[in-house]
C-alpha positions as YAML, in Angstrom:
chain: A
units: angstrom
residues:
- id: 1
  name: UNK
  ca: [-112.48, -40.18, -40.69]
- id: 2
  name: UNK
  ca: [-111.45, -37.30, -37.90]
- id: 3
  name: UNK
  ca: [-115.35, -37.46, -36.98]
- id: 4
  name: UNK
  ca: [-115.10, -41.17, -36.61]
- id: 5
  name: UNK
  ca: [-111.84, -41.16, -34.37]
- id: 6
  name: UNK
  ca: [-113.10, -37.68, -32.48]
- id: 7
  name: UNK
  ca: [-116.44, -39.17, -31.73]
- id: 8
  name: UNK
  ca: [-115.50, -42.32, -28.83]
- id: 9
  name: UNK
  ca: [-113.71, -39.18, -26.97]
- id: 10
  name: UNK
  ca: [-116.63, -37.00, -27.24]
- id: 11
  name: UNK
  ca: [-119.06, -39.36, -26.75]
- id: 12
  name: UNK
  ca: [-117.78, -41.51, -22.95]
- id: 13
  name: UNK
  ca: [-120.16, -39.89, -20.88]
- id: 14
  name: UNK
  ca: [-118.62, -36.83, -18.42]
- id: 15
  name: UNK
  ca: [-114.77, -37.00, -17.40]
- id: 16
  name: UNK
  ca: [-116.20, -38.44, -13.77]
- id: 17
  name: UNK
  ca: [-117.80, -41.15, -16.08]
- id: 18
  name: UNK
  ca: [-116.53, -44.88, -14.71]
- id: 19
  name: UNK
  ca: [-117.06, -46.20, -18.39]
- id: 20
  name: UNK
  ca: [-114.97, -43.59, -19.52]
- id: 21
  name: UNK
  ca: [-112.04, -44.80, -17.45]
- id: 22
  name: UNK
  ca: [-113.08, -48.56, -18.22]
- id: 23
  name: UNK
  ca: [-112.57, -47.47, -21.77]
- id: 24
  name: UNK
  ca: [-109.23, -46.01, -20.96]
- id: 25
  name: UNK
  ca: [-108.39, -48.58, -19.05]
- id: 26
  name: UNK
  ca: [-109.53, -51.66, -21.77]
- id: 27
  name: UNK
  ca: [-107.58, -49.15, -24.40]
- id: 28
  name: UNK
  ca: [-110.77, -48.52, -26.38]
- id: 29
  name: UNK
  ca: [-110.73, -44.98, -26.30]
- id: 30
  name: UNK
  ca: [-108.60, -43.53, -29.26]
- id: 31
  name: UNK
  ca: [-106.92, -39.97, -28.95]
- id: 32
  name: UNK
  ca: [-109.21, -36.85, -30.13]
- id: 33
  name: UNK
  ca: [-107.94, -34.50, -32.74]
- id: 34
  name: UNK
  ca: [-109.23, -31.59, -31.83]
- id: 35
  name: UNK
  ca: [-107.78, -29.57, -28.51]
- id: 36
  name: UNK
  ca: [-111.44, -29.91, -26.97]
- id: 37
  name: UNK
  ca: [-111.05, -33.78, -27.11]
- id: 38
  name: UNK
  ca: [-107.77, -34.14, -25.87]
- id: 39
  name: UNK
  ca: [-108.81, -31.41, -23.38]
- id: 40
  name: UNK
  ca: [-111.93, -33.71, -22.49]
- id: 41
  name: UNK
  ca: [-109.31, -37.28, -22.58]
- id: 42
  name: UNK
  ca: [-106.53, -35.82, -19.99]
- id: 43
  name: UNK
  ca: [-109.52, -34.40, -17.53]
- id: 44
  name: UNK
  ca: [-110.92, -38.02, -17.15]
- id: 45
  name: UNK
  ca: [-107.25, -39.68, -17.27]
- id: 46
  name: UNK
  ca: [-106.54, -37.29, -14.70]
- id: 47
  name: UNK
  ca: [-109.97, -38.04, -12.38]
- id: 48
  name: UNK
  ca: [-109.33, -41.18, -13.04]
- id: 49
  name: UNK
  ca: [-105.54, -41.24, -11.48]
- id: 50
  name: UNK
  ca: [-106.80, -38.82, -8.66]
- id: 51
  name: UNK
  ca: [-110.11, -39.79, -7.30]
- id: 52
  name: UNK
  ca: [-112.26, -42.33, -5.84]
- id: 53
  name: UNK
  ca: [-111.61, -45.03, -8.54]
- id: 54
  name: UNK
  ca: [-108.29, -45.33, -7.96]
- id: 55
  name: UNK
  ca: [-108.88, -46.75, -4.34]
- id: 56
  name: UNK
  ca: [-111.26, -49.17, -5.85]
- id: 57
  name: UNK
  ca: [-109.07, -50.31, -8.43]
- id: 58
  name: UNK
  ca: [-107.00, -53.61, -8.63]
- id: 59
  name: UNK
  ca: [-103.26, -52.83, -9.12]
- id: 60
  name: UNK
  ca: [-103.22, -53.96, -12.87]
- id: 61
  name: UNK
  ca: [-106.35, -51.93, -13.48]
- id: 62
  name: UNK
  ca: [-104.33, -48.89, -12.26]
- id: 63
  name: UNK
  ca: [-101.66, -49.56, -13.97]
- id: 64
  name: UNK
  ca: [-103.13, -50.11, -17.50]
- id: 65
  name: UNK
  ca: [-105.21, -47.20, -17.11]
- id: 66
  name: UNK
  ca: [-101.82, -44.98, -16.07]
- id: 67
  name: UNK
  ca: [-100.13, -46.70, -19.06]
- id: 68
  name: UNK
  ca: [-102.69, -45.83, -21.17]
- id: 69
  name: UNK
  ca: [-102.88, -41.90, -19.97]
- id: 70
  name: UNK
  ca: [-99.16, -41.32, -20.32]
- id: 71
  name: UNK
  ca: [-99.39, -42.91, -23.81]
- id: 72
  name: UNK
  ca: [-102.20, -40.20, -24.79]
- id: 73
  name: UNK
  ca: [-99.93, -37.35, -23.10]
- id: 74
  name: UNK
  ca: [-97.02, -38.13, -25.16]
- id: 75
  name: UNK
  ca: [-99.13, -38.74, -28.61]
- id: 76
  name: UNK
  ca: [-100.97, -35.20, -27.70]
- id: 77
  name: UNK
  ca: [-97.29, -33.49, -26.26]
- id: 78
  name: UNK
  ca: [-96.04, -33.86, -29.64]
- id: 79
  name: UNK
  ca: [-98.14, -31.42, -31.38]
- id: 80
  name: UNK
  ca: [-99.45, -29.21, -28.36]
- id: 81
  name: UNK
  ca: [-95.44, -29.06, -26.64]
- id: 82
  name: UNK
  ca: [-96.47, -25.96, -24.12]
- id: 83
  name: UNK
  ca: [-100.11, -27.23, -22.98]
- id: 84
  name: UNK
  ca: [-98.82, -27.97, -19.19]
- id: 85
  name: UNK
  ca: [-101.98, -30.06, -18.24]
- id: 86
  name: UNK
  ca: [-100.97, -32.32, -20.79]
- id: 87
  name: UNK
  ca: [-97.82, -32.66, -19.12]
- id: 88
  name: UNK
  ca: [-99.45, -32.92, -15.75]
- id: 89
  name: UNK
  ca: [-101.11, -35.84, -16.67]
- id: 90
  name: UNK
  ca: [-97.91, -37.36, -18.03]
- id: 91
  name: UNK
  ca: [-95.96, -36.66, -14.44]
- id: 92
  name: UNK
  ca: [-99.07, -38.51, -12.89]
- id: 93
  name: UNK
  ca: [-98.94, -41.51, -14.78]
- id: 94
  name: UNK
  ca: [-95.29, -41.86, -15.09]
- id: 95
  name: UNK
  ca: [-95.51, -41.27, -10.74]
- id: 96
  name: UNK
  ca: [-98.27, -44.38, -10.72]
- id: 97
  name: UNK
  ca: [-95.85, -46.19, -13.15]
- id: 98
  name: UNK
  ca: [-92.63, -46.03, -10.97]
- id: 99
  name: UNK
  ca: [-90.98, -44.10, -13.21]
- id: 100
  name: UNK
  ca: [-89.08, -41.32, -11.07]
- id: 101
  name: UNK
  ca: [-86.88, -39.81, -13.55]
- id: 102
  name: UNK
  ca: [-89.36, -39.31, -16.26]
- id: 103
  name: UNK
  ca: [-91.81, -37.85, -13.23]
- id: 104
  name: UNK
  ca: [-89.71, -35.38, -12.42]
- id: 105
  name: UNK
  ca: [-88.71, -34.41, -16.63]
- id: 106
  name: UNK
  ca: [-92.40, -34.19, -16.95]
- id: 107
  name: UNK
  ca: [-93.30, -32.32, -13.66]
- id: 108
  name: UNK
  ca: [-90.78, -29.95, -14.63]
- id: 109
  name: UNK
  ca: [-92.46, -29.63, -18.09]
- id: 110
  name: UNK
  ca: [-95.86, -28.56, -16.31]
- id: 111
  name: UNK
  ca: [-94.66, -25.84, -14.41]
- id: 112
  name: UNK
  ca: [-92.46, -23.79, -16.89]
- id: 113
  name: UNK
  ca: [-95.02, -24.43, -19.64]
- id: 114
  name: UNK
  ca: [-97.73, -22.45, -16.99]
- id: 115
  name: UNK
  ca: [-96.36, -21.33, -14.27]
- id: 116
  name: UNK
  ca: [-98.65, -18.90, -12.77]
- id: 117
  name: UNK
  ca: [-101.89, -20.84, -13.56]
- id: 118
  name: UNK
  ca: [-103.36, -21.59, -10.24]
- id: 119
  name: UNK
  ca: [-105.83, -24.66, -11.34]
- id: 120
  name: UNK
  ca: [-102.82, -26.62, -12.43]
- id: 121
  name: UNK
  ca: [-100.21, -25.57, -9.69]
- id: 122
  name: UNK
  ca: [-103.29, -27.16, -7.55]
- id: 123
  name: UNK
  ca: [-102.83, -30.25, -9.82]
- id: 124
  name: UNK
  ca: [-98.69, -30.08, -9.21]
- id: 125
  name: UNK
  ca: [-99.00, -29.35, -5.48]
- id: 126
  name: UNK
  ca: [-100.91, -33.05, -4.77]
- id: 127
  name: UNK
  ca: [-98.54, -35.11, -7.14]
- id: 128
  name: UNK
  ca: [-95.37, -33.33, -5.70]
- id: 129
  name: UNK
  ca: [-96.60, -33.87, -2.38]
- id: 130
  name: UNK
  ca: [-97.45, -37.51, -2.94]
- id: 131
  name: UNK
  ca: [-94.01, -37.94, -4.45]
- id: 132
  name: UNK
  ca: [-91.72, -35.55, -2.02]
- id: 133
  name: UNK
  ca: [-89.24, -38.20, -1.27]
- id: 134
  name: UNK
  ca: [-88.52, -38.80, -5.38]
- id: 135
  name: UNK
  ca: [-88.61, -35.18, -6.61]
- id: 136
  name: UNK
  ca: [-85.36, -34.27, -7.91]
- id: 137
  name: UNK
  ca: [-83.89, -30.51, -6.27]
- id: 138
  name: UNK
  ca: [-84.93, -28.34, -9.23]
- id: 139
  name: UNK
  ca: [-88.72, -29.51, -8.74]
- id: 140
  name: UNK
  ca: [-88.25, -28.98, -4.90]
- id: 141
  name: UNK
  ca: [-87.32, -25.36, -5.36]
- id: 142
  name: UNK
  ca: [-90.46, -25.09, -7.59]
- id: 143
  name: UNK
  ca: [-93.17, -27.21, -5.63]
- id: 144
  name: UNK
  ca: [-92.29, -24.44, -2.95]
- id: 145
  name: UNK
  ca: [-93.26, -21.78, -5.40]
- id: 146
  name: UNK
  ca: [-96.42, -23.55, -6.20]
- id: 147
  name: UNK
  ca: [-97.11, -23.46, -2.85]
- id: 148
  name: UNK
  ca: [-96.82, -19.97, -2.45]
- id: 149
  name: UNK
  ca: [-98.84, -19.14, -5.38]
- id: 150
  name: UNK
  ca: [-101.88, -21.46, -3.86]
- id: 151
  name: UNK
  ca: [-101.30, -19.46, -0.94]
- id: 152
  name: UNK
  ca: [-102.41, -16.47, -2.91]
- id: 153
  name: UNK
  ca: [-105.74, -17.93, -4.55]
- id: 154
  name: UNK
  ca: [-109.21, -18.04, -2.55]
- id: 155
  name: UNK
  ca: [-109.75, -21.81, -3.77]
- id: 156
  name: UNK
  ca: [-105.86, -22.47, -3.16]
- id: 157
  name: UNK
  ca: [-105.22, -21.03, 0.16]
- id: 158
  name: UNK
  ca: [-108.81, -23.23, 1.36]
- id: 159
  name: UNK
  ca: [-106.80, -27.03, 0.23]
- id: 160
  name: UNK
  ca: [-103.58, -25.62, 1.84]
- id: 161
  name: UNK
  ca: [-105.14, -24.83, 5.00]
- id: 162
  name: UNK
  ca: [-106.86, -28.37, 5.39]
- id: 163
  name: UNK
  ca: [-103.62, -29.77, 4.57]
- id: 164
  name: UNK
  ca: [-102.10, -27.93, 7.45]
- id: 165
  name: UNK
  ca: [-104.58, -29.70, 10.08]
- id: 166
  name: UNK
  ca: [-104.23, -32.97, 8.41]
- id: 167
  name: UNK
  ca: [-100.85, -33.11, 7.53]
- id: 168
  name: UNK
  ca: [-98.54, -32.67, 10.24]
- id: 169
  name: UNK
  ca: [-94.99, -32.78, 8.40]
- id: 170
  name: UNK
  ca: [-96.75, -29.84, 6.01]
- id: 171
  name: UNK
  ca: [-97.12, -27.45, 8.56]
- id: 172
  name: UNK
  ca: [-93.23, -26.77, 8.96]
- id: 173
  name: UNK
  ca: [-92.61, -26.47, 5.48]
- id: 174
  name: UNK
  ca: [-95.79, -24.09, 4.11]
- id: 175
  name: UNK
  ca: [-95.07, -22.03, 7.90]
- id: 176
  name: UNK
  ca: [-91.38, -21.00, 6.53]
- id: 177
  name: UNK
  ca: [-93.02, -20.33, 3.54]
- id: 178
  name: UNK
  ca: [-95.51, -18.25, 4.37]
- id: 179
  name: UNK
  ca: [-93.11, -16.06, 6.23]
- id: 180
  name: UNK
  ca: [-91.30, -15.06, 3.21]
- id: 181
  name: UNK
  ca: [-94.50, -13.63, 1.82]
- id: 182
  name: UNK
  ca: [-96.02, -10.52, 1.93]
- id: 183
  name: UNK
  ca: [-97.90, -9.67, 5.54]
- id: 184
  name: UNK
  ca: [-101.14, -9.58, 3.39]
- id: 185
  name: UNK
  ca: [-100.60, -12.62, 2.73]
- id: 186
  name: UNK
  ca: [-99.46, -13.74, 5.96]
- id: 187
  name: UNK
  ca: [-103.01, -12.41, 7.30]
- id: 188
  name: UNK
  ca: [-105.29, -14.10, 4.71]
- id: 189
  name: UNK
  ca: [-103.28, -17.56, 5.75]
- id: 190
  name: UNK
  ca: [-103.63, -17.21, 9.79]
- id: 191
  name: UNK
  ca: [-107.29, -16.47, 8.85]
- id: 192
  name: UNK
  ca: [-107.71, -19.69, 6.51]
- id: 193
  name: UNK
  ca: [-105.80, -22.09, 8.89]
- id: 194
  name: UNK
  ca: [-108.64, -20.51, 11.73]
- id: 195
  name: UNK
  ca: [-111.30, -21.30, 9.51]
- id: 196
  name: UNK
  ca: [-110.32, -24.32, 8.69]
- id: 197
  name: UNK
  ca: [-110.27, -25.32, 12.36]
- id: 198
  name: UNK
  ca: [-114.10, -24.53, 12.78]
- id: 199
  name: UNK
  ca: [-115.11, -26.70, 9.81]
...
């Protein structure tokens, strides 16, 4: 029986796969059992939520397949209560939802359940700044920190850079961040924003 109900998740093509969100979207997909499958489930909620589907979809498809992602989270939350990208995906879909209050519980969740891991502060750093105007004060003070540690990473100081150019109401905020941070890292930012001029 676990093969049975592991095998639709394992089996949907690659998390970029559009059947795989159709599934998720039609509620065909049940949840994995094993960490790999609900590992494999939240990546293609998540792509799904994030990428070029979601400008394609209709607002009912986006919704469903939101519903549908938060309702995985919460099944897989309840055995796995520290695995933040679960969580992440559960702030994302509750964000799509309209739900504000439970954004912000779950956002919250993410970040103290892996604070330091740079991947998923990347994750954090594009919901919170989709939702600034709705994040409560607590996740303020730590979307700032997340900040700062993208600032740190090679592959994390590259996105905040282009979001510097693009973005002009960013560019006040990560500045008087920046400051507060070592020189070193100071440098390595001046140098990325540069770069990031050229491409």
């Amino acid at each position: 029986y676990a093969i049975a109900k592991e095998a639709p998740v394992l089996t949907y093509g690659d998390q970029q796969s559009l059947a795989t969100t159709a599934a998720i979207v039609s509620g065909e997909l049940d949840a994995g059992f094993s960490f790999y499958g609900q590992k494999r489930l939240m990546a293609a909620c998540m792509q799904g939520m994030t990428g070029l589907w979601r400008t394609l979809a209709s607002p009912e498809q986006r919704q469903a397949h939101a519903r549908n992602c938060l309702g995985y989270a919460l099944a897989y939350a309840e055995g796995t209560p520290v695995e933040s990208f679960t969580w992440t995906v559960a702030a994302q879909a509750s964000f799509i939802l309209g739900d504000n209050e439970e954004m912000n519980r779950y956002l919250a969740l993410a970040r103290r359940s892996a604070p330091n891991e740079q991947w998923l502060a990347g994750l954090r750093v594009n919901l919170a700044e989709n939702a600034r105007d709705i994040l409560s004060e607590i996740n303020r003070r730590e979307h700032d920190q997340d900040l700062a540690l993208m600032v740190m990473s090679r592959q994390g100081i590259s996105s905040i850079a282009h979001r510097y150019w693009t973005e002009e109401p960013f560019r006040e905020r990560i500045t008087t961040i920046v400051e507060r941070m070592p020189q070193e890292d100071q440098r390595r930012f001046v140098t990325s924003v540069r770069r990031a001029t050229a491409n």
